[in-house]
C-alpha positions in Angstrom: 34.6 -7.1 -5.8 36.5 -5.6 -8.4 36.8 -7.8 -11.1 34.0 -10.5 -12.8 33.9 -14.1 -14.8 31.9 -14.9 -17.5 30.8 -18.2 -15.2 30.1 -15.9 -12.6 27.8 -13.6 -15.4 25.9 -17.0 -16.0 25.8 -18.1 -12.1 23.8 -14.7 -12.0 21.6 -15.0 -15.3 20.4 -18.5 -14.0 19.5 -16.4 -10.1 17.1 -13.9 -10.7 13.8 -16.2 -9.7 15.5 -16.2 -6.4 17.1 -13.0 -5.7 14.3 -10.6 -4.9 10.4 -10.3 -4.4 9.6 -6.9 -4.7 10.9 -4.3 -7.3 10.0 -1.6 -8.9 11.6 -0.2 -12.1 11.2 1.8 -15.8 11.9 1.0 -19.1 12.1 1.4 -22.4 14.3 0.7 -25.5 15.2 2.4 -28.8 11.4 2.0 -30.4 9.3 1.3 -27.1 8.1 4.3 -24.7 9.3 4.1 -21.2 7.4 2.5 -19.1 6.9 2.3 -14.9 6.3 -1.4 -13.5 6.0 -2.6 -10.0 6.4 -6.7 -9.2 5.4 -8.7 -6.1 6.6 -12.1 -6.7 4.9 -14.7 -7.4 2.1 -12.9 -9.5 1.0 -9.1 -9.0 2.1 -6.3 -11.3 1.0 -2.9 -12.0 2.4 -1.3 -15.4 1.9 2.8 -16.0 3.0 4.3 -19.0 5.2 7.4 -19.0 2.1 9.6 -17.8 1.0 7.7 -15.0 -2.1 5.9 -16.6 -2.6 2.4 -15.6 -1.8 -0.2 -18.9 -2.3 -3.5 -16.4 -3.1 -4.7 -12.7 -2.9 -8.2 -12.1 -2.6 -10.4 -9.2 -2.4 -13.9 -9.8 -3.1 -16.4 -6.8 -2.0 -19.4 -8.6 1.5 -20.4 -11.5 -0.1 -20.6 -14.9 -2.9 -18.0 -14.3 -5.5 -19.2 -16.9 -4.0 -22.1 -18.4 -6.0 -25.7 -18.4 -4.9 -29.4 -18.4 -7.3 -32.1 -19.5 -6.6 -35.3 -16.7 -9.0 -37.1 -18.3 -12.3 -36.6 -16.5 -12.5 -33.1 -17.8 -10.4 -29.7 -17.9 -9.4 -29.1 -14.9 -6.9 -25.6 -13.5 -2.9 -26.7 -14.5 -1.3 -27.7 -11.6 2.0 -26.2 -10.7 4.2 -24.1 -8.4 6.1 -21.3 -8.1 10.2 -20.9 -8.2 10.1 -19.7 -4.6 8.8 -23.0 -3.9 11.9 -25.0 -5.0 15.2 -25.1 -4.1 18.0 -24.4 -6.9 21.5 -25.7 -6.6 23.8 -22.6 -5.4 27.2 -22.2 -6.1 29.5 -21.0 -3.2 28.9 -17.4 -4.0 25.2 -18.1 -3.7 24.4 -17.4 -7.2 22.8 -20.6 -9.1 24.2 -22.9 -10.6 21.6 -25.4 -12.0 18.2 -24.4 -12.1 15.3 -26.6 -11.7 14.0 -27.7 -14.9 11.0 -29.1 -14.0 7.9 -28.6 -16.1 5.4 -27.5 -13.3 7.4 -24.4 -12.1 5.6 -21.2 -13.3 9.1 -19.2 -14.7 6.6 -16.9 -16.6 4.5 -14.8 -14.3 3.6 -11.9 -14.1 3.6 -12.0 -17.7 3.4 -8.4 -19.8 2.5 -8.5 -23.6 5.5 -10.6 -24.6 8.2 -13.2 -23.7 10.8 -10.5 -24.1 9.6 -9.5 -20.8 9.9 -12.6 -19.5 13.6 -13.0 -20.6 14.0 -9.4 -19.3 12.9 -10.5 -16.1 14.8 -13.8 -16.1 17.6 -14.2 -18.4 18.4 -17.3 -18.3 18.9 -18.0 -21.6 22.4 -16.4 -21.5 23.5 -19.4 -19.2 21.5 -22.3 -21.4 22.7 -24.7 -23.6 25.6 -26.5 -25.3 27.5 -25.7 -28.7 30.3 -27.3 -30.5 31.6 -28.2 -26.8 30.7 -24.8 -25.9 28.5 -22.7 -24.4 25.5 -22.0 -26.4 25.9 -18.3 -26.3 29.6 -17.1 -26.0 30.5 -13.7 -23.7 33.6 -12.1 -23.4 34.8 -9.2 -22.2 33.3 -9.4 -18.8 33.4 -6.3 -16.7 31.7 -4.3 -13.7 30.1 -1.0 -14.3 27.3 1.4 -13.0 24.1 1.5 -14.5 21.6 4.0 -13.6 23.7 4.4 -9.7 23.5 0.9 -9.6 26.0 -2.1 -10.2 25.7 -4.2 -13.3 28.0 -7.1 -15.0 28.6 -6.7 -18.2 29.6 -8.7 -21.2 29.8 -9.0 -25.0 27.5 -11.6 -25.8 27.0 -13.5 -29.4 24.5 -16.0 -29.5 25.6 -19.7 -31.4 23.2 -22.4 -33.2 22.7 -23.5 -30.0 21.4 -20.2 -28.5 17.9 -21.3 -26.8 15.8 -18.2 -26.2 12.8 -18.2 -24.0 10.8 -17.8 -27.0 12.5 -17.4 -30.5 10.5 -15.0 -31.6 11.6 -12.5 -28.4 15.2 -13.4 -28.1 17.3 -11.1 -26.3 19.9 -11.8 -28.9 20.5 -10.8 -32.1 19.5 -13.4 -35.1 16.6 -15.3 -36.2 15.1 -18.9 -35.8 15.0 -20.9 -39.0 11.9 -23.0 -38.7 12.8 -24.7 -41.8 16.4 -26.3 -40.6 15.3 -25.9 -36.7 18.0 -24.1 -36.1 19.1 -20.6 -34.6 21.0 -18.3 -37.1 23.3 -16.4 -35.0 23.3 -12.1 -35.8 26.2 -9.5 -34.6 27.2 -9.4 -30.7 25.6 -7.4 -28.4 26.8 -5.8 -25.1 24.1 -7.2 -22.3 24.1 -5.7 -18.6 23.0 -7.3 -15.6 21.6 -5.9 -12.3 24.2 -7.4 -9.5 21.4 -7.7 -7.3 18.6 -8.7 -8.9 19.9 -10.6 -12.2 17.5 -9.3 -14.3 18.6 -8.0 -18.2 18.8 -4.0 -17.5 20.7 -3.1 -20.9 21.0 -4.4 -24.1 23.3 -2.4 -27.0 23.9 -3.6 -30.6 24.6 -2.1 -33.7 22.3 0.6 -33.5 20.8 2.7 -29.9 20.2 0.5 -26.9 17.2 -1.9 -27.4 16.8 -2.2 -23.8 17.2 0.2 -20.8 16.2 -0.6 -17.3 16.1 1.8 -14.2 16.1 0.2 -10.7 14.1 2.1 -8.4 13.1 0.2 -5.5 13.8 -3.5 -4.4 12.4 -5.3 -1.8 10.4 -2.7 -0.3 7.0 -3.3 0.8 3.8 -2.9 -2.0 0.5 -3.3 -0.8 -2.6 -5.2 -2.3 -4.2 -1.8 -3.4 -1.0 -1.0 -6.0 -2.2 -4.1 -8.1 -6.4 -3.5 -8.2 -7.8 -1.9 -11.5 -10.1 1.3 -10.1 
């Protein structure tokens, strides 16, 4: 492949729930330290900071680890289940194109500190949404280019009123919800990346140094239940 489309860069920001179950990867940004993570889909983690000491363990049996629906009769564990579970529609080239938007899938988990990991994970939000007969974020430039040995897509991205992070206070994009007028306030454009092979958000570069920088190590390989047990 030696060229790319900016429907293609969307096809893969909607495929990421779907692409992989393992991986394991570092990283960091211009004010965060680096950081080593491991994922087994649907809900074990294991984060180490840059010295090896364990930051979190999880393993989550179930979606929405912790959360609580009242049916009623009482509080009762939130039903729900998790993307490998349904079936997205795929475009020709396998990538999605219409994700499930159902509001018992689990998209979240393994959830670390924020939902910028979330987006990281799953960026989505650079496929969602409508503007002015648009696209709700606009990308240009699309190209293909290595990224840590790795392939990635890449485009200039500038979000729109539209633009509909995961959560607007941990956009990937530049700008700033206004609660007031419940709109988004668009900032400058920022060159995104995204792993070819797993979808996830592996760079991020405005205005200043990169804000995000991930480094595939390992996908798909095997983890074991002991990597995601607190000692």
């Amino acid at each position: 492949m030696s060229s790319v489309t900016t429907a293609e860069f969307r096809r893969l920001a909607r495929s990421s729930p779907w692409l992989w179950r393992t991986l394991e990867f570092r990283w960091g940004g211009a004010q965060d330290e680096t950081r080593h993570a491991w994922i087994r889909r649907p809900g074990s983690l294991r984060v180490e900071d840059d010295r090896g000491g364990l930051v979190e363990a999880v393993a989550e049996t179930r979606p929405f680890p912790g959360a609580r629906a009242d049916f009623g009769w009482g509080w009762e564990p939130k039903p729900g289940r998790w993307p490998s579970a349904v079936e997205p529609e795929f475009a020709s080239d396998g990538l999605v194109e219409v994700v499930p938007d159902a509001f018992d899938i689990d998209y979240d988990s393994p959830f670390f500190r924020n939902y910028h990991w979330v987006a990281m994970l799953n960026p989505v939000e650079f496929a969602r949404g409508e503007w002015d007969d648009g696209h709700a974020v606009e990308l240009s430039e699309p190209s293909i280019v290595d990224h840590h040995g790795r392939e990635a897509w890449q485009v200039t991205a500038r979000s729109t009123p539209g633009y509909e992070p995961t959560c607007e206070c941990c956009a990937l994009l530049a700008g700033r919800f206004d609660f007031d007028l419940q709109v988004w306030v668009p900032g400058p454009p920022s060159v995104i990346r995204l792993d070819r092979q797993t979808g996830l958000c592996v760079w991020i570069e405005g205005d200043g140094p990169a804000e995000l920088d991930v480094e595939i190590l390992a996908v798909d390989q095997p983890l074991g239940d002991d990597l995601f047990r607190r000692p």
